[in-house]
C-alpha positions in Angstrom: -27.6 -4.0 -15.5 -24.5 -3.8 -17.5 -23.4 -0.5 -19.1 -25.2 -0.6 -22.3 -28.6 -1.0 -20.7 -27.8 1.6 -18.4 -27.1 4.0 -20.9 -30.5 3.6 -22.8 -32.1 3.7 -19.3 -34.4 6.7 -18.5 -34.0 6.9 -14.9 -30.4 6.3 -14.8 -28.9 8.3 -17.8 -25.0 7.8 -18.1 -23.1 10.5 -20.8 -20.4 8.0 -22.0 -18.8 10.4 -24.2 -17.8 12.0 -20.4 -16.1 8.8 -19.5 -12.8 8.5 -18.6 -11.0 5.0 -19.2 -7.3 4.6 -17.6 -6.8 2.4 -20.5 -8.6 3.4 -23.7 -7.9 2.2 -27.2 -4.2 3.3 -28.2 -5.4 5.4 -31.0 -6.7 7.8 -28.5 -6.6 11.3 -30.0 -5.8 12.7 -26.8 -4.5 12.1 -23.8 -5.9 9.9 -21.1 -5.0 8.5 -17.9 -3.1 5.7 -19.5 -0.7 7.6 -21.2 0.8 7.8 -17.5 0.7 4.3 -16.3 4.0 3.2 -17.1 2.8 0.7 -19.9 2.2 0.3 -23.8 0.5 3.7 -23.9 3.1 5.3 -21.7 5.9 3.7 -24.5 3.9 4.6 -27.8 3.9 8.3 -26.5 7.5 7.8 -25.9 8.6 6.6 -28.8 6.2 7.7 -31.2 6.3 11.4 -30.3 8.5 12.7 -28.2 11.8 10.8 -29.3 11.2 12.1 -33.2 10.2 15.5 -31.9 13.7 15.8 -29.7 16.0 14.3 -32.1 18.2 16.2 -34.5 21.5 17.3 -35.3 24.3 16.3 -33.0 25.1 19.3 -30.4 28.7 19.8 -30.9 29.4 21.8 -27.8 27.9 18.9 -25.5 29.1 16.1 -24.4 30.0 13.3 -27.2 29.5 9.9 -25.3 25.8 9.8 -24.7 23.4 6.7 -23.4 20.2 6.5 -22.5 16.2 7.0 -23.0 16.9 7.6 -26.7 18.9 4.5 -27.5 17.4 1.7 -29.8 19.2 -0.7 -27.3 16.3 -0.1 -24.6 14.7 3.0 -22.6 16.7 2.9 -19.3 16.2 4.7 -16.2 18.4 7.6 -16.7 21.0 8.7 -19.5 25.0 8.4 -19.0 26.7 10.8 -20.1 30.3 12.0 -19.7 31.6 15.3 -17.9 35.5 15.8 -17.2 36.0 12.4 -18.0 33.7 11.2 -15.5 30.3 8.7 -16.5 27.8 10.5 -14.7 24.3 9.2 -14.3 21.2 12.0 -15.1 17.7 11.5 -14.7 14.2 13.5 -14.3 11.3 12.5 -12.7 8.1 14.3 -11.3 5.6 13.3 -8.7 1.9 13.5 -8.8 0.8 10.8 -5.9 -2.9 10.7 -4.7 -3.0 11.4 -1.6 -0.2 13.2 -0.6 0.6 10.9 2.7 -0.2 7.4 2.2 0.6 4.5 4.9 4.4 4.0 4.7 5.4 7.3 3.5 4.4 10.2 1.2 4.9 12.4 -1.7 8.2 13.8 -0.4 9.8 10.8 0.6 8.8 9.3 -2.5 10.4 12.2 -4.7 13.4 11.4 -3.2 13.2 7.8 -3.1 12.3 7.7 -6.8 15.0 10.1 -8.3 17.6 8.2 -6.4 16.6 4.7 -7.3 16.9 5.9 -11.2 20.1 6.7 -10.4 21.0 3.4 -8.7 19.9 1.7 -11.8 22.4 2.5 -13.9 24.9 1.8 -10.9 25.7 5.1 -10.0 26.6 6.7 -6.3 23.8 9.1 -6.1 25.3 12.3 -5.2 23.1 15.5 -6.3 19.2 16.7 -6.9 17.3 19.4 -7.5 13.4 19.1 -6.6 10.9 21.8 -8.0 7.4 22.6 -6.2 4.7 23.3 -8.3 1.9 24.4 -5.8 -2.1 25.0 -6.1 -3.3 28.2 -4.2 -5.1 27.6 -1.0 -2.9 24.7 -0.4 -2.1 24.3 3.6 1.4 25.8 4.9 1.7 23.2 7.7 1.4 20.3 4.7 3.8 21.9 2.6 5.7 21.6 5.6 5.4 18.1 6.7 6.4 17.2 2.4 9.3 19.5 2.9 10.6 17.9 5.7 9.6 13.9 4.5 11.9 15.3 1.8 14.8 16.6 3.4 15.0 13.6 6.2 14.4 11.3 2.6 17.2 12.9 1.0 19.7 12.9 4.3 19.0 8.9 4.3 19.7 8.5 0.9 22.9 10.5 0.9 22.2 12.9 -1.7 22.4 16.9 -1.6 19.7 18.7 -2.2 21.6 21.6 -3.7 18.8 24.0 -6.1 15.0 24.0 -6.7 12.7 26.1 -7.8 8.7 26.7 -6.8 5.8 27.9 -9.0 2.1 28.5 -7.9 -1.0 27.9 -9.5 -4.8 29.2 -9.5 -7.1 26.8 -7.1 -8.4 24.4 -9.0 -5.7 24.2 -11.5 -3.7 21.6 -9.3 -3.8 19.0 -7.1 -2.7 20.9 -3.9 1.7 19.9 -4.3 3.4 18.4 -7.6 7.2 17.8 -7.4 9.9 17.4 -9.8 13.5 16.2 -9.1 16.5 16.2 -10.8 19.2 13.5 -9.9 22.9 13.1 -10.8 25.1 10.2 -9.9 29.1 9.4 -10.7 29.2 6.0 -12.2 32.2 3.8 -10.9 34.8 2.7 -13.8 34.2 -0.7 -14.9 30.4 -0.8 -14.0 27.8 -1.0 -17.8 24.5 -1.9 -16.3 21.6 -1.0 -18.9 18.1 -2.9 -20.2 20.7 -4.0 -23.4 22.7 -5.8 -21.7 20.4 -8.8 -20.8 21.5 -12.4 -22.2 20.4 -15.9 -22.6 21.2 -17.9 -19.1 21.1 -14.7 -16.9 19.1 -15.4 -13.7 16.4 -13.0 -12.9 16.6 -11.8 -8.9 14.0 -9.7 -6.8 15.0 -7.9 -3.9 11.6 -8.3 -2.1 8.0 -8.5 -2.3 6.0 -6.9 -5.0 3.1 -4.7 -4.9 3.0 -3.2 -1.8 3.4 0.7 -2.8 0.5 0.5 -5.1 -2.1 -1.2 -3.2 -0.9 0.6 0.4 -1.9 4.2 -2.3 -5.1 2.1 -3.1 -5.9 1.5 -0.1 -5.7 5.1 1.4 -7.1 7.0 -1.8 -10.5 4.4 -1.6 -10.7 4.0 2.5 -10.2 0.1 1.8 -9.2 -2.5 4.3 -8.0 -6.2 4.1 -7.2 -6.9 7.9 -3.8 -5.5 8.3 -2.4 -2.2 6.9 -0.2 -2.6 3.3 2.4 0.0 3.6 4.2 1.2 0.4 8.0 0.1 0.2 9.5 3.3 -0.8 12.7 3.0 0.4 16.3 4.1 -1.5 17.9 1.6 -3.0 21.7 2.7 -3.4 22.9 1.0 -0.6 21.8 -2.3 -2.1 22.9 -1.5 -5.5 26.2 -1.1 -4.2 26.7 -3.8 -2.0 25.5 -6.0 -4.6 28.5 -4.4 -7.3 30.8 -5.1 -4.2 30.6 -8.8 -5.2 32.6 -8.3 -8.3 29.8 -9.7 -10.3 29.0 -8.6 -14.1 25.6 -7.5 -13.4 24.2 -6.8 -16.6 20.7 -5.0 -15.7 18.5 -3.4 -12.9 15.8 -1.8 -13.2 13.0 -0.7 -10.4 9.4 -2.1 -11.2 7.6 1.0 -10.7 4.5 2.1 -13.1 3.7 -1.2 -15.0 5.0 -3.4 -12.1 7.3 -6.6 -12.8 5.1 -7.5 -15.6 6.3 -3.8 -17.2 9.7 -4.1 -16.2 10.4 -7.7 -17.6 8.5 -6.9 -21.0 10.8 -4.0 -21.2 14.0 -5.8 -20.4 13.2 -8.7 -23.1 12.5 -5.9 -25.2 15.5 -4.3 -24.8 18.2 -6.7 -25.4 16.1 -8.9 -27.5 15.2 -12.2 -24.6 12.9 -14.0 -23.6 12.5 -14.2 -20.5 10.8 -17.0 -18.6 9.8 -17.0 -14.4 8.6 -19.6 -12.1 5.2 -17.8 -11.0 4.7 -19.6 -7.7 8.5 -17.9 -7.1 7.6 -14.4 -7.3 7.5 -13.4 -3.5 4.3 -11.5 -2.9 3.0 -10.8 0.6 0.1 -12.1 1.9 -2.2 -8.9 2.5 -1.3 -7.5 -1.3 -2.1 -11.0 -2.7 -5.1 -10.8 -0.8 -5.8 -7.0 -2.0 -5.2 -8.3 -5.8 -7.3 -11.5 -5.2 -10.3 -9.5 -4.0 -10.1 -6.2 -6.5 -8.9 -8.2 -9.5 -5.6 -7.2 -10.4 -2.5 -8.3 -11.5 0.3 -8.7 -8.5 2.5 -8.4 -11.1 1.1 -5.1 -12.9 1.5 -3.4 -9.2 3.7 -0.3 -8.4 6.6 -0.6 -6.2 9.3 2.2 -4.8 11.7 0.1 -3.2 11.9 -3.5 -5.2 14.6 -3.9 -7.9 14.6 -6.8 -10.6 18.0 -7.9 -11.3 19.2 -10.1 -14.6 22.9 -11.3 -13.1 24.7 -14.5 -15.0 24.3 -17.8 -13.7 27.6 -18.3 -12.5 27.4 -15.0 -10.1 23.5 -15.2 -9.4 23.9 -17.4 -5.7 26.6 -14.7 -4.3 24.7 -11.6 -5.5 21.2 -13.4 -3.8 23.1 -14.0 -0.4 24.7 -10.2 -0.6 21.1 -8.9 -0.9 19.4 -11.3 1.6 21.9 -9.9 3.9 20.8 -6.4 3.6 18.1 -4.5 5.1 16.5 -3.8 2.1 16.9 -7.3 0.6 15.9 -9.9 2.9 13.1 -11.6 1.0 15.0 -11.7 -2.3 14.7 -14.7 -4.8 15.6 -16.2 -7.5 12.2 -16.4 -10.3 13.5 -17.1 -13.5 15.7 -16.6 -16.1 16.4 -15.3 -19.5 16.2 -17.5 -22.7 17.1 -17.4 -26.1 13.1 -19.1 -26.9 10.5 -16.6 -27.6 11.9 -13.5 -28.0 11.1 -11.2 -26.8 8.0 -12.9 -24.8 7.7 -12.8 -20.7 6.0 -16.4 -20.0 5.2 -17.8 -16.1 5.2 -21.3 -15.6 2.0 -21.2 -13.3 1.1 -23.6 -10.2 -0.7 -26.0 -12.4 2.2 -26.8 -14.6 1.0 -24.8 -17.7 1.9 -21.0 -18.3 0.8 -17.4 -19.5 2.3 -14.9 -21.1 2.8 -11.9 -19.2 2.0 -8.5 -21.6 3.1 -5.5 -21.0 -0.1 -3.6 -19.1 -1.4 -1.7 -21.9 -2.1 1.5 -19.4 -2.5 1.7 -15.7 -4.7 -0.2 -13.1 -3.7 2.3 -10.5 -3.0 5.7 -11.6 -1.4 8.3 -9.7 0.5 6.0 -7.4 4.2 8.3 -8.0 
């Protein structure tokens, strides 16, 4: 029985107008799950509402040179601005993961891991954050704890201070038991301009690792699924690669971390950004066996998968083989590879050559097939 005929059904009564699609149509006059998921939606509501509502006048007290989410150039990570002379790296983000632990880490960890990785992007040194609490009543002391401390041992591996915060309850029911935001800021060596604009015809594009494995290890704990071996999210932070990879001496023209939206997000925004196409060997795309099973039996999209500790890199030809070796020799790097490149055909299209010779064209997801997965 297919939706319709359940609806008109007697003994099985559905109220669609209570539905709730992750991915309704975009004229949706409120908002919806979508909205979140890192994709189209997620971009409309960006820069259809929020970057008219906050721009104005020039602020002539603050700082002059200023990059970031609202240049025409591309949305990056986080905004660079300058502070005694210094390029400094600032970005926001908040945390809203279902559950609260998942295999391979958890909503504190992932606070930190996220904040910092913003940072990286840009190719900043991470150095400072501030994390807010937002808290439901009733919520359990000892599992405020265990966050706290996932946070704290997250933020000593990363290298960063946590140096202010703040914390704010709510009435039961008017939460989700812990919400986090973080603040990050991060000194941006001289010489470094790594930003979605930058992109050109011939860059190579690089992975670090394998996709997918945040989103579906969330999945798979939020639904009580199995596929024969535990998936465990990758959260990880990702300065240490970043700068390893900048200690080649290579131009690297753009990172970004595929979080919401996946690769297919990231690359869409990328060709977006500086105006590409972009063009990737599908069967190159490493993707590890117990996700790709996951995806094969649920239906999705490898591609359209969260991550927390992949970055795609686009790096010119001429540097792409030394910056692969540097990041196959790090920790966080070992399965990194080489899937494609950018192009000055079909602008600003992502297409995969597929397995069978022919290709698709890889859209940016319109909202989310797995929300709350950061």
């Amino acid at each position: 029985m297919d939706g319709a005929d359940a609806a008109v059904d007697g003994a099985n009564a559905v109220d669609l107008a209570a539905w709730t699609c992750p991915a309704p149509l975009a004229d949706s006059p409120t908002i919806v799950m979508g909205h979140g998921g890192g994709g189209a939606m997620s971009a409309e509501l960006v820069e259809h509402l929020f970057l008219p509502a906050f721009r104005g006048p020039a602020d002539v007290t603050g700082p002059a040179d200023v990059t970031g989410p609202g240049d025409a150039a591309g949305l990056a990570d986080a905004a660079v601005v300058t502070l005694g002379g210094a390029r400094v790296a600032f970005t926001t983000d908040s945390f809203v993961v279902r559950p609260l632990f998942f295999p391979g880490g958890s909503i504190g960890d992932l606070a930190v891991n996220g904040t910092v990785n913003d940072l990286a992007m840009m190719g900043a040194t991470p150095c400072y954050l501030s994390t807010a609490f937002i808290l439901e009543e009733g919520t359990e002391l000892a599992e405020l704890a265990r966050i706290a401390e996932a946070l704290g041992a997250a933020a000593r591996v990363a290298g960063v201070r946590l140096v202010t915060g703040d914390t704010k309850v709510v009435d039961a029911g008017h939460g989700d038991g812990v919400y986090i935001n973080t603040t990050g800021l991060g000194v941006i060596p001289d010489g470094v301009d790594i930003r979605p604009g930058r992109a050109r015809p011939g860059d190579v594009v690089l992975v670090s690792g394998e996709l997918g494995a945040h989103g579906i290890a969330v999945l798979s704990c939020r639904e009580g699924l199995e596929f024969g071996t535990q998936v465990r999210s990758d959260t990880a932070p990702l300065g240490g690669l970043v700068a390893a990879m900048l200690a080649t001496g290579a131009d690297i023209h753009t990172l970004r971390d595929p979080t919401r939206g996946g690769l297919a997000a990231t690359l869409n925004e990328i060709a977006r950004g500086a105006q590409v196409g972009i063009a990737v060997t599908e069967g190159a795309v490493p993707v590890a066996a117990p996700v790709a099973d996951a995806c094969s039996v649920l239906g999705l999209d490898p591609f359209a998968i969260a991550n927390e500790g992949k970055l795609v890199a686009m790096v010119p030809a001429a540097d792409a083989d030394r910056v692969l070796e540097v990041m196959r020799s790090h920790p966080l790097g070992r399965d990194a590879a080489a899937i494609g490149t950018a192009t000055e055909d079909n602008a600003p299209m992502v297409v995969a050559r597929t397995g069978l010779g022919g290709s698709r064209v890889i859209d940016l997801p319109i909202g989310s097939e797995l929300p709350r997965i950061c």
